[in-house]
N, C-alpha and C positions, 0 to 999 in steps of 0.2 A: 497604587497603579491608576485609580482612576483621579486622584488628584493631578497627576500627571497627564492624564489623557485631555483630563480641562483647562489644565495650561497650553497644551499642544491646540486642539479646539478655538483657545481666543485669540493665540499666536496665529490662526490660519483666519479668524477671523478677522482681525486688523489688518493682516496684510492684503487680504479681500478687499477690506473696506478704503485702503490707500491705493490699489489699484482702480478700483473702481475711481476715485478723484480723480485718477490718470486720464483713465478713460475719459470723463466727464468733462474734463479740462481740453483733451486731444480733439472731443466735437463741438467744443464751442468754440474751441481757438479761429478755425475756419472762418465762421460767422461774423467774429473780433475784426478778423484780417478784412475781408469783405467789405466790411462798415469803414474800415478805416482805409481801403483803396478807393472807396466814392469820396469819401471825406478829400481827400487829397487829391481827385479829377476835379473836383467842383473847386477847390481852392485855387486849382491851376486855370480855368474857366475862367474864372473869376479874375486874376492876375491877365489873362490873353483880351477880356473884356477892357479893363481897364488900361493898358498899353493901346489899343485900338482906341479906344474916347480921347488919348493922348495926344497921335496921329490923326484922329479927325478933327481934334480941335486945331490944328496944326493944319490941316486943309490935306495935308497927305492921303488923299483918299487911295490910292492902289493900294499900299503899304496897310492901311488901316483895313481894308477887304480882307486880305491873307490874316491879320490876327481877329477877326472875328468869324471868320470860318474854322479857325482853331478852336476860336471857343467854342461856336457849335457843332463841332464835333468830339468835343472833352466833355460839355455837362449832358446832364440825363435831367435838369431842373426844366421845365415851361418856362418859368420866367426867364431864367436864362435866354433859352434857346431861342424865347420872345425878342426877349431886347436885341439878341446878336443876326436874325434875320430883319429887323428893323431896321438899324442899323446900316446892313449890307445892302438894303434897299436904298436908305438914303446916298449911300457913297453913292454906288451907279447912275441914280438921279444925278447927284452932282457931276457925276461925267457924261451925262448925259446918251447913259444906255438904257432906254427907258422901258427893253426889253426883260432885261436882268433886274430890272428896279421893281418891276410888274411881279416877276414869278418869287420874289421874296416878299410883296406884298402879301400873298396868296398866302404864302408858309405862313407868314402872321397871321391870316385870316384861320387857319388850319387851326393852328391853336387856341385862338382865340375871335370867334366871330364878329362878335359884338364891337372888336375894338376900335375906339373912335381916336381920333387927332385934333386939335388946338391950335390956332394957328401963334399961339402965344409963347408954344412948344416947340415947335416946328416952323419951317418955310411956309408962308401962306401958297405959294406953288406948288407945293410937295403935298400939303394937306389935301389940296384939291387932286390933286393924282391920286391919291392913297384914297379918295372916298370915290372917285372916279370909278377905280378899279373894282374899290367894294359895292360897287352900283349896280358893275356891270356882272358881278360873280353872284350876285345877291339870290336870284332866282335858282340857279345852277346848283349839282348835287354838291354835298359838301367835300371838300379837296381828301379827306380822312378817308370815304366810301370809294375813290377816283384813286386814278396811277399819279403819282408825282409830277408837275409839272415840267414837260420838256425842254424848256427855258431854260439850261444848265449854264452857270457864267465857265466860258470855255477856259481862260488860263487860271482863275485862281484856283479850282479844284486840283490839279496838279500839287499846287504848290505845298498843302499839307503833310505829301507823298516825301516829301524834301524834308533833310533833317532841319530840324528847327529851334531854335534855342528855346528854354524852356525858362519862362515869366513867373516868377515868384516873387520878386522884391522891387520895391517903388522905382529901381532906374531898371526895372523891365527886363534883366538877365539875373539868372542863379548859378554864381561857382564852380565851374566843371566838380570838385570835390563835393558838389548835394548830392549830386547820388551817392557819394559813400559814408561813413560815417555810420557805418554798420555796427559797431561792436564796442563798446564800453568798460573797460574793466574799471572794477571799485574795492575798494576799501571802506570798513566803517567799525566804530565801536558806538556800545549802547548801554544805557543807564535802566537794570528792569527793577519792576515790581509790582506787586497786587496791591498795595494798600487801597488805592477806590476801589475794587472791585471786590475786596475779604470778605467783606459779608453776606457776600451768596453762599459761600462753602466753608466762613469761619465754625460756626456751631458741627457741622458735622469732621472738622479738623481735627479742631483741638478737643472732640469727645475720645477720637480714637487717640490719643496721643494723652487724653487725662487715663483713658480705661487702663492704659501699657502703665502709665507713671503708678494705677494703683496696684495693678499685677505685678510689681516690681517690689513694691512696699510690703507689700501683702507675701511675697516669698521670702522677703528676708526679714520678718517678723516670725514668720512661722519655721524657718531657719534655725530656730536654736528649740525647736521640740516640740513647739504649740501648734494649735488648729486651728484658727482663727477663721471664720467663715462670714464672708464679705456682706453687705445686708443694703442701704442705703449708700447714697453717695453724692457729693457735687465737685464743681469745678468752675473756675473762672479763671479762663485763660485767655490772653491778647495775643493776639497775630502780629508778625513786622517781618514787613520780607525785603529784600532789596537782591541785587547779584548786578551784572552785568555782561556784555555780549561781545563779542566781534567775530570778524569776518571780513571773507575776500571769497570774491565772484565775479562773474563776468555776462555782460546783457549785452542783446541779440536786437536790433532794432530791423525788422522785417521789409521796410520800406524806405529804410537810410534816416538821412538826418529831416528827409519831411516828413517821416511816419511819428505818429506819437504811441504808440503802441511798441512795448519793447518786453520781452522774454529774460529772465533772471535763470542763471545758475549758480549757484554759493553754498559756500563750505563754509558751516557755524561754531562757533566753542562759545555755549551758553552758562552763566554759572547761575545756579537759583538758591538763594538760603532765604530758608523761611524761622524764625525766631518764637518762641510759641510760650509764655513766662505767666506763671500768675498760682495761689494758690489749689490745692490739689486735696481733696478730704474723702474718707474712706469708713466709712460708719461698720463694727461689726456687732453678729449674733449677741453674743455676750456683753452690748453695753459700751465696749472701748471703742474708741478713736484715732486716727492715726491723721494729723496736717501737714500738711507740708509745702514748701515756696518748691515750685516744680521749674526750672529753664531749660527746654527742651530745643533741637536744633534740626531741622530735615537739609540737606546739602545735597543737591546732585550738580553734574558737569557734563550736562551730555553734548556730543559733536553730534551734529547734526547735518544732513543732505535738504538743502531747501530750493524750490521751483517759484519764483512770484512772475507775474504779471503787473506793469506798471504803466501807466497812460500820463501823459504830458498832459495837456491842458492847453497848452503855446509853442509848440515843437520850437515854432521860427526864433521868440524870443532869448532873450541875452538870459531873463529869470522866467523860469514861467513854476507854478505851484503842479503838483501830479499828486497820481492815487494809485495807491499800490495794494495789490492784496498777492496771496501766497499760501502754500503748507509745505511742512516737509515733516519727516520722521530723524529718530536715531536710538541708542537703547537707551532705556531707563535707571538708569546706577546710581547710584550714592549710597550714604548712609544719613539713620537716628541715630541723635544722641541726647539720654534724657539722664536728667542732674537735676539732684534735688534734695533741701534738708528742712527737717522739720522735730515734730515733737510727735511719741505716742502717749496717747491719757489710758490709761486704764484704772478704772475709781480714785482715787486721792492720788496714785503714783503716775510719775513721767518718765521717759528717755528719749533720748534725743536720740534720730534717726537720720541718716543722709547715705546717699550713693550715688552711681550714676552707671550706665548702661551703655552701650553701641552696640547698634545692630544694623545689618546691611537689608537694603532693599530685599535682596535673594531671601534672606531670613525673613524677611514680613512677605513675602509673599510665597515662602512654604507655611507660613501660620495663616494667609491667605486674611491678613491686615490689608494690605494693598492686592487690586488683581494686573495692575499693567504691568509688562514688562518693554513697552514699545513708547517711546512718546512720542506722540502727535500732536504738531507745531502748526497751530493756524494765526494768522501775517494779515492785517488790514491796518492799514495808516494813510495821513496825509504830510505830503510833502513839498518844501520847497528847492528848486536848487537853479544853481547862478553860475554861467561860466568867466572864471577869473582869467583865463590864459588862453587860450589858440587849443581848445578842445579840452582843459583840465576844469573841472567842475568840482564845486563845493556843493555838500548840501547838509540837510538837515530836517527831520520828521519826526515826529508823534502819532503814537496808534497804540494797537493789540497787536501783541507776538505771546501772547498764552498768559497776558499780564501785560500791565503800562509800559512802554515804553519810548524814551525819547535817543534820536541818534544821531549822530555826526558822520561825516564822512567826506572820500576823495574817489574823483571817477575821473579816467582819462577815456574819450571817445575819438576812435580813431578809422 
């Protein structure tokens, strides 16, 4: 009863402790999103700057005012904001509103006091206006302490109010389809295994798995009458584990095809064998010996519910590399199976000894050999993927999913 009660106990402890990720995961996500909505306003800044330097190089000043009033109303950077009232300043100069030239002057000055001009940079008329201005504002409280300048250029502010196409790529429009491109489903299969990482938890493995191979030996010696009472002991056993994975799911990109921030939900069937082989010795009371070649097997197959988070790196890009992390759960089943033949010495005499055993998870963990009955699946890797088709994407990565491993795979984002 009460071994049962500490099943029950861990069982509500693990599920504790996977909710609790939940949780943990549900108040960062926000913060995630957040970082990656500025990421994407400054990007777009950034793109309405550069179509506006386009247009002024081009002499198009009206046109060039409306997309640098974009940008300064998209970024939240100084510098931005610096060069896109600069800027705006120059146009009007060039048109010779030298009222609208003046109060964008100021905005720069607001920013940045100090800032000086070049006539190497700039119009040598324009530089003398611009220090003109700052001559006359010099003494004056700072625009920052003060109401905004009432200088407002009267048609271009409107014009933002207007829908507007939205500059993301070198010829200055994005796709009516970038805003969607919400939703991804994939395919993948994967090659696992611990062998770099065995030797944090080999020794403690394969003792439990030598202790079982000698409790085995040890019952069916003492099987035919005797008492053999176990005394000293060793083991040298090697680890080799391989299995492999797939799966199909489907990601959730929260800001479309320019967000790089994308939400994973996937359905897993994992296979893990772990290989466990090498002699196995049994010292008793009385002087005898019992060796034996031990090839023992742990297999489980668990299906699994997995949640990751994956980040782009290049959303815009045709290949760009990402980083993915993730966990999930599912139960813990399989079975041992342990094989093994060898020789008993007792003083001058021998017999040969071999058998083999299976036993289910359930069994090792009423003899309370193993205590989990839940496995918990933690997911970090780096990846690359490439779109070959009109939204069908290949990819391919390497990481930790509870052991090595490397994956392939097929995503259609739609």
């Amino acid at each position: 009863m009460e071994r049962k009660l500490t099943r029950q106990q861990n069982r509500q402890h693990r599920l504790g402790l996977f909710f609790l990720l939940i949780a943990a995961a549900s108040f960062c996500l926000p913060h995630v999103l957040r970082a990656q909505a500025s990421q994407d306003k400054e990007a777009q800044a950034e793109a309405y700057l550069r179509q506006a330097d386009e247009l002024f190089a081009s002499r198009d000043y009206a046109k060039a005012i409306d997309s640098y009033l974009l940008a300064s109303l998209t970024t939240q950077r100084k510098s931005s904001l610096s060069r896109a009232y600069m800027q705006l300043s120059l146009c009007y100069f060039n048109l010779n509103e030298k009222e609208n030239a003046k109060s964008y002057i100021l905005k720069v000055l607001e920013i940045d006091a100090r800032k000086e001009l070049y006539g190497e940079s700039y119009p040598q008329d324009y530089v003398d206006f611009f220090n003109q201005v700052k001559n006359e504002n010099a003494d004056k409280p700072s625009p920052i302490e003060t109401e905004p300048p009432a200088a407002e250029p009267k048609a271009p502010p409107e014009e933002p109010q207007k829908p507007q196409p939205q500059v993301l790529n070198e010829k200055g429009v994005i796709p009516k389809a970038d805003g969607g491109g919400r939703w991804e489903v994939e395919v993948h299969y994967s090659g696992w295994t611990i062998n770099p990482a065995r030797s944090l938890f080999e020794g403690g493995l394969t003792s439990k798995v030598a202790n079982e191979v000698r409790k085995i030996v040890t019952d069916q010696l003492n099987g035919s009458g005797g008492h053999l009472v176990p005394s000293s002991n060793s083991e040298s056993l090697a680890v080799v584990s391989d299995g492999s994975n797939y799966g199909l799911g489907i990601r959730y990109y929260p800001l479309g095809k320019r967000g790089a921030l994308s939400i994973g939900f996937f359905m897993e069937k994992t296979k893990i064998k772990l290989n466990m082989s090498g002699p196995v010795t049994q010292n008793y009371a009385d002087g005898s010996v019992a060796t034996v070649e031990s090839n023992s097997y742990a297999v489980t197959n668990p299906f699994s519910v997995n949640m990751s988070f994956r980040w782009d790196f290049f959303p815009k890009w045709r290949v760009t590399p990402y980083f993915v992390f993730g966990f999930g759960f599912g139960p813990l089943d399989g079975d041992v199976s342990y094989n093994y033949v060898g020789t008993y010495h007792r003083g001058s005499a021998q017999e040969s000894i071999e058998g083999e055993e299976i036993k289910t998870f359930d069994q090792l963990r009423e003899q309370e050999d193993i205590g989990l009955d839940v496995l918990i699946i933690l997911q970090a890797a780096l990846g690359v993927k490439g779109e070959i088709y009109k939204g069908f994407f290949i990819l391919g990565e390497i990481g930790f999913w509870d052991g090595l491993i490397f994956r392939g795979g097929l995503g259609y984002r739609f």
